[in-house]
N, C-alpha and C positions, 0 to 999 in steps of 0.2 A: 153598481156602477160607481165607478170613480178608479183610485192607482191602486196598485199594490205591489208589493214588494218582490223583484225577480231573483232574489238569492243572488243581485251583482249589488255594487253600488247606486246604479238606478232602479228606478220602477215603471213598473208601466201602466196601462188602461186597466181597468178591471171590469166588463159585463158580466151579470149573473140573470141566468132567467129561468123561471118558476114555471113548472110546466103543469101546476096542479095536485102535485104530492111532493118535488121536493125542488130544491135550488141547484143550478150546474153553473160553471163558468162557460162562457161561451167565448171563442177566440177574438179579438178584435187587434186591430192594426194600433202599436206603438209607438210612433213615430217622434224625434226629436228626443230630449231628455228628460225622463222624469214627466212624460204625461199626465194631465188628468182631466176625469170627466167628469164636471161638477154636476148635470142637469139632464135630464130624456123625457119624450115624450112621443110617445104612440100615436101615429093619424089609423094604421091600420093591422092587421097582423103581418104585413108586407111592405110596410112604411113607418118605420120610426127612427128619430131621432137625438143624437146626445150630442154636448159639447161642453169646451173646458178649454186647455189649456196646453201647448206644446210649445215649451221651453226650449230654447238652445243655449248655446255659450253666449251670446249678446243682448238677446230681446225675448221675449216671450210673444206667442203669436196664436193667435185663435185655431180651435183645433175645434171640426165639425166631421163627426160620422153617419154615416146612415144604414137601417140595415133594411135591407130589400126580401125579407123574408125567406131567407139561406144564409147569408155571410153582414158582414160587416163590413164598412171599405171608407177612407178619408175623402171627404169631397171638398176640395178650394174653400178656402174661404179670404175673403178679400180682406187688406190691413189698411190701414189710415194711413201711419207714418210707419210702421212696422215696429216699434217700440208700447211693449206692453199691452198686447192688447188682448186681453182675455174674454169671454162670454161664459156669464156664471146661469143664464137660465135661459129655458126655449118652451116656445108654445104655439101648437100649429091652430088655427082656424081650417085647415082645411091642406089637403095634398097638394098644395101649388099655391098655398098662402101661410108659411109658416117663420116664424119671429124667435128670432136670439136677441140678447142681452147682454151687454157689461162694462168694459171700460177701456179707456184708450190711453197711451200715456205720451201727453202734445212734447213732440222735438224741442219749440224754443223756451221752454218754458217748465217749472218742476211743478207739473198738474197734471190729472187725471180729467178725462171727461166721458161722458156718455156716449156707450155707441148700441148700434141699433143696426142690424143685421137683417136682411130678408130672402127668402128665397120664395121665387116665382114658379116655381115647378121646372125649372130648366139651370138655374144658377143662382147663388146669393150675392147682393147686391149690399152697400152699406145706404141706410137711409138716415140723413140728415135728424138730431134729435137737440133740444134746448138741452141749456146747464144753465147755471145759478151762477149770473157775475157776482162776482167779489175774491176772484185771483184765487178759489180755492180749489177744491176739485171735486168731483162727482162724481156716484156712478150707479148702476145700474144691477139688481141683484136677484129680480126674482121678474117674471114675466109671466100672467096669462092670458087666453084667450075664448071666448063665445065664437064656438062655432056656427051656432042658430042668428047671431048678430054679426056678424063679423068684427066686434070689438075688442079690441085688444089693451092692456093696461102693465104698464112697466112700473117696480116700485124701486126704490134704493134710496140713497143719502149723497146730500149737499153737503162738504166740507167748506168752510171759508177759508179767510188766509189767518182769523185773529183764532181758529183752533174750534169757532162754534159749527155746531151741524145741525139740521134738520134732515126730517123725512122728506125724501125725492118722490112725485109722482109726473107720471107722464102717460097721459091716456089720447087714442085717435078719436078726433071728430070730422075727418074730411069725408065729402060724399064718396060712397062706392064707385071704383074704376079711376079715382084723379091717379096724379103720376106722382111720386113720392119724392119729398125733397126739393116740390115746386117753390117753394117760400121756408125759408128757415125762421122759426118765430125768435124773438127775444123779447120774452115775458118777465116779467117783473115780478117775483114773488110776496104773496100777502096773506100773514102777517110777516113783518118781516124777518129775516135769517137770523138764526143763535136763538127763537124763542121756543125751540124746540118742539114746538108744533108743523103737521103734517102739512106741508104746499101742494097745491094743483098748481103746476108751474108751467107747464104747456103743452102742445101738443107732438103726434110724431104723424105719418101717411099710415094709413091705412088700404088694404090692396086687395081686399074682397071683392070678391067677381062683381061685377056690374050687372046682376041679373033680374035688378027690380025690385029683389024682393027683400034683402036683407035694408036693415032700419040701424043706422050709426047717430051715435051720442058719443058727447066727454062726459067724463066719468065723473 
């Protein structure tokens, strides 16, 4: 998974899949310029998941495929501002609870921020995710999930504006079934920023079925 090279000046997607004795390329959809798929993950042998990256001449714009155990096929995925917005990791809890990751890059302002992606089984949605004030920018770089919990936990890095970063984390603790992006937190990270130590900075929704039995915690 990821680009590679079509023998033009662009590149395209690249799936390869293991079928038990050896590796094949599998076709996927190329779309925009210079594609790529940073990230995949499997809910079944008939449901899985990859995303990255589909560049054009202006903006780069999140790019989400799925393969439904035959083909491959680009499914929407929805932008902020439509300027830079990539998803470098995905991880499902479940066929109808599954979470992207990465970053967004704000119109009035030269910052990056956290973005947070979900799909409900029917379409993906952007849900509401903290960043670290202090005018720098953020983002979002690897994502997983407990299926048996329905927890979920995004890690990446807080840039400021004076050049120092820290470790970004962002983990769910709202009860099973709320609605995501009810309350956008602004948490205050501790210890504070540039000492290179790892933040619990806040939280994002969580969208694990409501079925009693799953048990949510922050990480």
């Amino acid at each position: 998974m990821g680009s590679a090279g079509s023998g033009r000046s662009e590149s395209g997607v690249q799936i390869l899949n293991f079928n038990g004795t050896t590796w094949s390329t599998v076709t996927a959809p190329s779309p925009g310029i210079e594609p790529s798929l940073m990230s995949v993950t499997a809910v079944s042998p008939t449901d899985a998941w990859a995303v990255g990256v589909d560049p054009n001449s202006t903006t780069n714009e999140a790019l989400i495929e799925n393969w439904n155990g035959t083909s491959w096929s680009v499914v929407p995925s929805p932008s902020v501002n439509g300027v830079a917005d990539i998803l470098f990791g995905v991880a499902a809890v479940s066929a109808n609870n599954v979470w992207a990751v990465g970053r967004f890059g704000e119109t009035n302002a030269n910052v990056l921020q956290t973005l947070t992606e979900n799909w409900n089984g029917t379409s993906w949605s952007v849900v509401p995710s903290p960043n670290v004030t202090g005018g720098g920018s953020d983002l979002l770089d690897g994502v997983t999930a407990n299926p048996s919990t329905g927890d979920v936990v995004a890690v990446g890095a807080a840039t400021l504006a004076n050049g120092q970063a820290n470790s970004l984390i962002l983990a769910n603790n709202e009860p099973a079934g709320s609605t995501p992006g009810a309350t956008t937190p602004t948490p205050t990270p501790t210890p504070p920023p540039g000492t290179g130590t790892t933040d619990v900075i806040g939280t994002f929704a969580d969208l694990a079925p409501n079925n009693g039995k799953a048990k949510h915690k922050s990480a």
